[in-house]
N, C-alpha and C positions, 0 to 999 in steps of 0.2 A: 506583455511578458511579465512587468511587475507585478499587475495586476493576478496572472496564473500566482507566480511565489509568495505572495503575502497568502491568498486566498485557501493554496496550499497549508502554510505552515500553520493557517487559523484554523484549517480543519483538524489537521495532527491533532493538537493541541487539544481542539474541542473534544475528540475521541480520547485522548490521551488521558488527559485531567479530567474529561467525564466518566470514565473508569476508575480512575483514582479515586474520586469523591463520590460514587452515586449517583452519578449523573449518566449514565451510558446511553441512556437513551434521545435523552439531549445532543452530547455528542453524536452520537452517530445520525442524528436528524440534522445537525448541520454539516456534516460532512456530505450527506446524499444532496442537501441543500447546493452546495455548490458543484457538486457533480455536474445535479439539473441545471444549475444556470450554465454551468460551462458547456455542455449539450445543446439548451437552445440557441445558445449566441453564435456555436461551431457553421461554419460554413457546410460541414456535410454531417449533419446531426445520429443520423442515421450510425453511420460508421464509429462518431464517437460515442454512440453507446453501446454499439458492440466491443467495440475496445473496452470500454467500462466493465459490461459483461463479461467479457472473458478474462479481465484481472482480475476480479473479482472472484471469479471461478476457480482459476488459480489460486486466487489467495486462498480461499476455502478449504479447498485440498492440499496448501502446502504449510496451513498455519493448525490443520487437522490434525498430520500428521506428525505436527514436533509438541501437541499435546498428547498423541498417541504413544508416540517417542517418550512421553514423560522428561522433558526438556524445557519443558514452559508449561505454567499456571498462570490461567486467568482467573479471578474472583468473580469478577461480574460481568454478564452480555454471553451466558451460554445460556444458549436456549434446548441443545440436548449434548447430553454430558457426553464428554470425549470430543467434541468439536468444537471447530474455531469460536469465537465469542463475534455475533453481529459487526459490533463494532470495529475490528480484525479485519473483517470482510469488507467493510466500508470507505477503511483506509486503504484496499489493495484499488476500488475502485475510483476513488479521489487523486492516486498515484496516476491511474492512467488520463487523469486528466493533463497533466505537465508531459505527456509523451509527444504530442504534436505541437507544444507552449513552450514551456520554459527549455525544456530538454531535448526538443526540437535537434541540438547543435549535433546531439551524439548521436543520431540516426543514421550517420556517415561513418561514427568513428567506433566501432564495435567494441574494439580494445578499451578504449577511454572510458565505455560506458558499463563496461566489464569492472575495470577498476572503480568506478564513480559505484556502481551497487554494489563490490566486494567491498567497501569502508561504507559508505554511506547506509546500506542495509542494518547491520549488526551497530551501528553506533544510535541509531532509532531506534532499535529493540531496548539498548541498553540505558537510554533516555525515558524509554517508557518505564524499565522497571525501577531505574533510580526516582522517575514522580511515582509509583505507585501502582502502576496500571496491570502490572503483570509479575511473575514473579519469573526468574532465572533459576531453575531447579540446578541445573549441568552448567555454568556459565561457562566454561571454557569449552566443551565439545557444543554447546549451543552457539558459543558465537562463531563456532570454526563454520557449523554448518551453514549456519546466516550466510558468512562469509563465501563461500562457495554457492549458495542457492542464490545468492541477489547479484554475482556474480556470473549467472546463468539465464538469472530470471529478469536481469534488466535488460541486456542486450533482446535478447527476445521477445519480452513488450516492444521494444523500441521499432524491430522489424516488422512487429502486426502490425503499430502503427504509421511507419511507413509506407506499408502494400495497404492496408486499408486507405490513406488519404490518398497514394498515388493510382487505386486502380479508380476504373470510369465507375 
């Protein structure tokens, strides 16, 4: 479980700060980097890269449309204008690595993990565009919606990843 959280916030960070400085493509190669290793180590490899997949998916679509929104700028890691930035996308997949690891606890506790992405969501945006990575166009109706979407969107990861390890 240490091992998920450190591995976790090295990748943030690597995405984070490789955005910020130029480096996006570094980043987001270490972040897929630990993906893959936390996929092959997984007991059912399989399912945790459809997890991975379908956050990722998500993320795609929901970090699309708060560019669409005009809510948030990325500078760098768009590969077609009006969509999420790579790197965006690779941190929604890195996220569902901690869904059956470190965050494991909140798979039971729906509410707890409601709360845990309504603050924990929007204060990682707000970390990214304080190093750089992003820009806060709307900051107040951008973090309300953070707030509400990772308030929606964690519990929800949390139950794919529960029916995914516990079906056969």
């Amino acid at each position: 479980m240490i091992a998920n959280i450190v591995l976790f916030q090295a990748g943030w960070l690597a995405c984070v700060l490789g955005a910020a400085h130029g480096h996006v493509r570094e980043g987001a190669l270490a972040a897929l980097a630990i993906v893959a290793w936390h996929i092959a180590r997984a007991a059912r490899p399989a399912r945790e890269a459809a997890l991975a997949a379908g956050a990722a998916l998500l993320g795609l679509a929901f970090e699309t449309a708060l560019v669409q929104a005009g809510w948030v700028r990325f500078a760098s890691g768009v590969l077609l204008e009006g969509a999420a930035p790579y790197w965006m996308v690779a941190l929604w997949a890195l996220f569902a690595t901690t869904l059956n690891e470190s965050l494991r606890w909140l798979q039971a506790r729906l509410w707890a993990a409601a709360l845990f992405g309504g603050v924990g969501g929007p204060l990682a945006y707000y970390a990214g565009a304080r190093l750089g990575a992003l820009e806060l166009v709307q900051p107040t109706a951008m973090l309300a919606a953070l707030a509400l979407a990772w308030a929606l969107a964690t519990p929800l990861l949390l139950v794919a990843a529960r029916r995914l390890h516990r079906s056969p």
